[in-house]
C-alpha positions in Angstrom: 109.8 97.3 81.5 106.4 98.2 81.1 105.0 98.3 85.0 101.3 96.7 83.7 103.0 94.2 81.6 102.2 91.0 83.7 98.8 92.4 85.0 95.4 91.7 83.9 94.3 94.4 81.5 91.0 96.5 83.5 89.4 96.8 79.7 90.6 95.0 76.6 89.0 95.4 72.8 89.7 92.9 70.8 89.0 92.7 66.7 86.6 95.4 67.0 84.8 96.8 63.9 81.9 99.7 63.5 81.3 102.5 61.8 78.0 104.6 60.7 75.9 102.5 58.4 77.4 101.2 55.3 80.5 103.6 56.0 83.0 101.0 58.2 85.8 103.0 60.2 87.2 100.4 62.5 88.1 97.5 60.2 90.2 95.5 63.7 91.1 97.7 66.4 92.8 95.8 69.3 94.0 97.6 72.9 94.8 97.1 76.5 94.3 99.8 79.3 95.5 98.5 82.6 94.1 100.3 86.0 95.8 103.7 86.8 96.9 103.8 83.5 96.9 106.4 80.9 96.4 105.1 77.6 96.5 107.6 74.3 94.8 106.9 71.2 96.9 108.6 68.5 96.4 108.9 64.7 95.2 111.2 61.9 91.8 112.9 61.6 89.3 110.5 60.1 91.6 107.9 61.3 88.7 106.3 63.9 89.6 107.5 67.1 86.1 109.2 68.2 84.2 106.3 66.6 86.7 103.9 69.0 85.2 105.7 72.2 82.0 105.7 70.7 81.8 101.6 70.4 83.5 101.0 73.4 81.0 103.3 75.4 78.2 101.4 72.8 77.0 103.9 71.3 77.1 102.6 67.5 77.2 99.3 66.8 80.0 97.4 66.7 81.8 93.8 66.4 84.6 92.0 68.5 85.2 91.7 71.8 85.4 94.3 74.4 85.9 93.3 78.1 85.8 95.5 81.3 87.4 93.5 84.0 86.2 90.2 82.1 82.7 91.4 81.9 81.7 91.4 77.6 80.4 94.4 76.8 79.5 94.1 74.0 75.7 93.9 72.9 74.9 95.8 76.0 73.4 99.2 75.7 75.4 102.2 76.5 73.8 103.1 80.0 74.3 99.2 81.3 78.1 99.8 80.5 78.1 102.8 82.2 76.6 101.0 85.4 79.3 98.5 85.2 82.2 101.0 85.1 82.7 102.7 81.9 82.5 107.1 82.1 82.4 108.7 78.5 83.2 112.8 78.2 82.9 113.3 74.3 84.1 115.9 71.9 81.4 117.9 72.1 80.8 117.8 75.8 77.4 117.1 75.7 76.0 118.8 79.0 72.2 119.6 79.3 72.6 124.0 78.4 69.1 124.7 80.1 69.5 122.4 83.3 71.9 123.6 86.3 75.4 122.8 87.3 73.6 120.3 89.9 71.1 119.1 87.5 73.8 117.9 85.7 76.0 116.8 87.7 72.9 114.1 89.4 72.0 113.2 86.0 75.3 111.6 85.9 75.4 110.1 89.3 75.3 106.3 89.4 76.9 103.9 92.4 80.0 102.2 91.2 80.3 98.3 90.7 79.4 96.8 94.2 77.4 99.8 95.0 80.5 102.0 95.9 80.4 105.7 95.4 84.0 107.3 95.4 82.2 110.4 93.7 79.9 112.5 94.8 78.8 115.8 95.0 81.3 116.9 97.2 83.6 115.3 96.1 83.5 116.4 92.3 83.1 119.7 94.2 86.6 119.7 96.0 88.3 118.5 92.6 86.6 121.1 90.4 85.9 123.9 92.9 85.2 126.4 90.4 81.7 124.8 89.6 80.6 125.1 93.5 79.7 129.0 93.1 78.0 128.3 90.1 75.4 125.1 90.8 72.1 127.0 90.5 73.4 128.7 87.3 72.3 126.8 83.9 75.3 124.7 82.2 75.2 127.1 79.4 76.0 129.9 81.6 79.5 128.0 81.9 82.8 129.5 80.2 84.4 126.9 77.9 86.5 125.6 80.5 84.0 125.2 82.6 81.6 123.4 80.6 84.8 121.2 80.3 85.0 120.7 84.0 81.4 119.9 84.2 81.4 117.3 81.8 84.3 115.6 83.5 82.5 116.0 86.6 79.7 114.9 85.3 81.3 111.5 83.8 83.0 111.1 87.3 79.5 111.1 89.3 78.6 107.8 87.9 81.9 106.0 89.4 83.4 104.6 86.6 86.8 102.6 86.8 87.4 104.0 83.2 87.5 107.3 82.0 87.3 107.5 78.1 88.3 111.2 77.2 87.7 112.7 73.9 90.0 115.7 73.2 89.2 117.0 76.4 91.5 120.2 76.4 90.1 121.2 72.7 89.8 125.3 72.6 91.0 125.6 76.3 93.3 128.5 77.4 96.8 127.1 78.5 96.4 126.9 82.1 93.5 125.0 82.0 95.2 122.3 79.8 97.7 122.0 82.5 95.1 121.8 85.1 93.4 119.2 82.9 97.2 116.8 83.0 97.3 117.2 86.5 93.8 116.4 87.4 94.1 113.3 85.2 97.3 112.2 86.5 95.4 112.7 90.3 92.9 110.2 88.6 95.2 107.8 87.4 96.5 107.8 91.1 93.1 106.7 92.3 93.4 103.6 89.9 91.1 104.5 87.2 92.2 103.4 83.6 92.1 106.3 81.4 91.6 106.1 77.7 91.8 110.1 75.8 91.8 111.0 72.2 94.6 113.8 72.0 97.2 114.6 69.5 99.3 117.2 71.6 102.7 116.6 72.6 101.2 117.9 76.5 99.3 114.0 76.2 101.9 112.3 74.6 104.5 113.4 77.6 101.6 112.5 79.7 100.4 108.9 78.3 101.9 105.3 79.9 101.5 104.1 76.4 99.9 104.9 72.9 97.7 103.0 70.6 98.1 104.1 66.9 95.0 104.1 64.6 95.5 104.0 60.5 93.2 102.2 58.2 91.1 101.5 60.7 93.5 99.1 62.3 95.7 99.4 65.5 99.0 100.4 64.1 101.5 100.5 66.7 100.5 99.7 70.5 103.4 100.5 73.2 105.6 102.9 74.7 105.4 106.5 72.7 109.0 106.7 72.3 108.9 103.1 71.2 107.0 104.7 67.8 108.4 103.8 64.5 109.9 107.4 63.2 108.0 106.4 60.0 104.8 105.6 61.3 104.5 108.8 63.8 104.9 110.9 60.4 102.8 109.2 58.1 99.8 108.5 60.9 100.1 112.0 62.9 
């Protein structure tokens, strides 16, 4: 039995919709991530799963419903969701090249809800301690799996109670992808609701449950080993 089955989900999207002008990629996408959970957001490339990040975090427009903790989110711009709880690392990464490793790091920093602060310098510090040597040096300075750690650090400094990760071991040697499971799995042990774009078998060992994009739909949401054979190889 699923252990979040009979709690109240921490975000919930309901009938969502968006895309990039007339160009519609999420045609009714529908999910539940639970605190301390890890939810993974499968399907083929061009399938929706960036663009799903992206309008939960509100940064295209979108349609529907989604709900952190209760609280509608959408219509709200992308830096009021991120005050009230949601952290965004994208594809891309996204860190300011010119500006330091501290720069960026207190361009993230926000209080949580209710003005708590679990994250701090320090304490981003102590989890990635491979950036402390290097906080007068500019971001693009960074290795690859630095920069990585950075913009998880980063996303971390503004408190958020969920983490949407997108592809966040892409072009990283192997021991940093397993440094990357077990510092989410640490996270998830703090209670924050993780939702990550990756289709590795690493995540889907990882993941609580999976939510299946095709068509622009939700597919399949549940268990992985619960995944129609048929639909894991016509969707993956």
């Amino acid at each position: 039995m699923n252990a979040h089955a009979e709690t109240t989900p921490l975000l919930e999207v309901r009938a969502l919709q968006a895309g990039y002008g007339r160009l519609q990629v999420l045609r009714g996408v529908h999910l539940q991530l639970h605190a301390g959970e890890l939810l993974l957001v499968l399907g083929r490339n061009g399938s929706g799963r960036s663009t799903l990040l992206k309008a939960i975090m509100g940064l295209i427009p979108a349609t529907g419903s989604i709900r952190l903790d209760g609280c509608e989110m959408l219509g709200l711009p992308a830096h009021r969701r991120a005050r009230l709880g949601l952290g965004h690392v994208p594809e891309q990464r996204e860190i300011f090249p010119r500006l330091s490793v501290r720069q960026n790091l207190l361009l993230g920093a926000k209080p949580g809800r209710g003005g708590a602060a679990r994250w701090n310098e320090a304490a981003v510090l102590a989890l990635f301690p491979a950036l402390a040597p290097r906080l007068h040096a500019p971001a693009q300075a960074l290795s690859g799996g630095e920069q990585q750690m950075l913009a998880i650090a980063r996303a971390l400094m503004g408190n958020p109670d969920v983490l949407l990760l997108d592809e966040p071991t892409e072009g990283l040697a192997p021991q940093r992808v397993a440094a990357t499971a077990a510092l989410i799995r640490e996270l998830q042990a703090l209670g924050l609701g993780v939702l990550m774009v990756e289709n590795k078998p690493w995540a889907r060992e990882l993941a609580d449950r999976v939510v299946m994009l095709g068509d622009g739909l939700t597919q399949f949401e549940g268990p992985a080993a619960e995944i129609p054979p048929q639909s894991s190889a016509a969707w993956l």
